[in-house]
N, C-alpha and C positions, 0 to 999 in steps of 0.2 A: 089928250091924245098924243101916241108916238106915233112916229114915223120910222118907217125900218127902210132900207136901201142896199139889198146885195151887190157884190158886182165881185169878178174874176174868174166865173165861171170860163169851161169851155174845154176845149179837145186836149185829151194827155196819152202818152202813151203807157204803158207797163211801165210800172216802175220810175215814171215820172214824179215831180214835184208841180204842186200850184197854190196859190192862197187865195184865201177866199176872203171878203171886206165887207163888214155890215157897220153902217152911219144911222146913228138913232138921230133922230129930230121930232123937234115938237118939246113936250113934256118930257126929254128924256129925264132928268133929274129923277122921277118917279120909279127908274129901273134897279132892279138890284141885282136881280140876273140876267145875262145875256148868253146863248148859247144856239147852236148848231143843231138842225134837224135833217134827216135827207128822206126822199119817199121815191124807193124804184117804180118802174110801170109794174102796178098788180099787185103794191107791195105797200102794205101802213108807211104814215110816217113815223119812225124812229129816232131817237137823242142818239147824238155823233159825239158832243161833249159842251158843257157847259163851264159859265164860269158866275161863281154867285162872289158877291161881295165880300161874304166872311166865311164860307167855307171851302172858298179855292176850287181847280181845276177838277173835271169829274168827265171821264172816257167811258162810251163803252167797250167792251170786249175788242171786237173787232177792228180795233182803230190806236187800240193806248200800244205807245212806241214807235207811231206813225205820224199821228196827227197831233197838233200842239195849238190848243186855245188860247189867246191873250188880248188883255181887254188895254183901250188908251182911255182911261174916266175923261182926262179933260178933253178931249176931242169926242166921246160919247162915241167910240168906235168897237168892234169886235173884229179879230182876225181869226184864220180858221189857216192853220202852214198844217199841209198835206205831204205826204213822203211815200215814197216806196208804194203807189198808187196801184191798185188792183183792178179788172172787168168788176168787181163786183160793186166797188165804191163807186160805179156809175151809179148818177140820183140824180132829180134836183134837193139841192142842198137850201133850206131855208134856215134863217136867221131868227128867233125870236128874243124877245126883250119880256120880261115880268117883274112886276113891284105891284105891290099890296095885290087887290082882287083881278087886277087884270093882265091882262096877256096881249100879244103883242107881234105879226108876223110880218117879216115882208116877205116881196113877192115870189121867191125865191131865182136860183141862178143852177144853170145847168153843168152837170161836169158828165163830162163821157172820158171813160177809159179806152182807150181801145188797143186790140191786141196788132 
């Protein structure tokens, strides 16, 4: 079993900056990706950007140029540096962790844009 643990969520204005912090425990060793999801009210959740062990840093559209994934392997951490924040990048933002068949979320952390 892993253990996911977001934190940094919270109030930004336009055009703000915030990072986001996810702590794997447990089994982490068993992860090989770690990566960012966010889900607005009414709206799927969606990949913000991941980071896999051998095939490096993956954005989507809406975020690459802004946002920057980077993983710490010996502290089993994921960071999520936000930039030049929009209304629309309000979500909570979850964290997930994946190695071999299984998956992996914590609880996630709220981020509000506001104008």
């Amino acid at each position: 079993q892993v253990q996911l643990v977001e934190s940094g969520g919270g109030l930004v204005q336009i055009g703000g900056s915030l990072n986001l912090s996810c702590a794997a425990s447990g089994s982490a060793w068993t992860i090989h990706s770690m990566g960012w999801y966010r889900q607005a009210p009414g709206k799927q959740r969606d990949m913000v950007a991941i980071d896999t062990t051998n095939g490096g840093p993956k954005y989507a559209d809406d975020v690459k140029g802004r946002f920057t994934i980077s993983r710490d392997d010996a502290r089993n951490t994921v960071h999520l540096q936000m930039q030049s924040l929009k209304p629309d990048d309000t979500a909570v933002y979850y964290c997930r962790g994946a190695g071999g068949r299984y998956a992996y979320w914590g609880q996630g952390t709220q981020l509000t844009v506001s104008s």
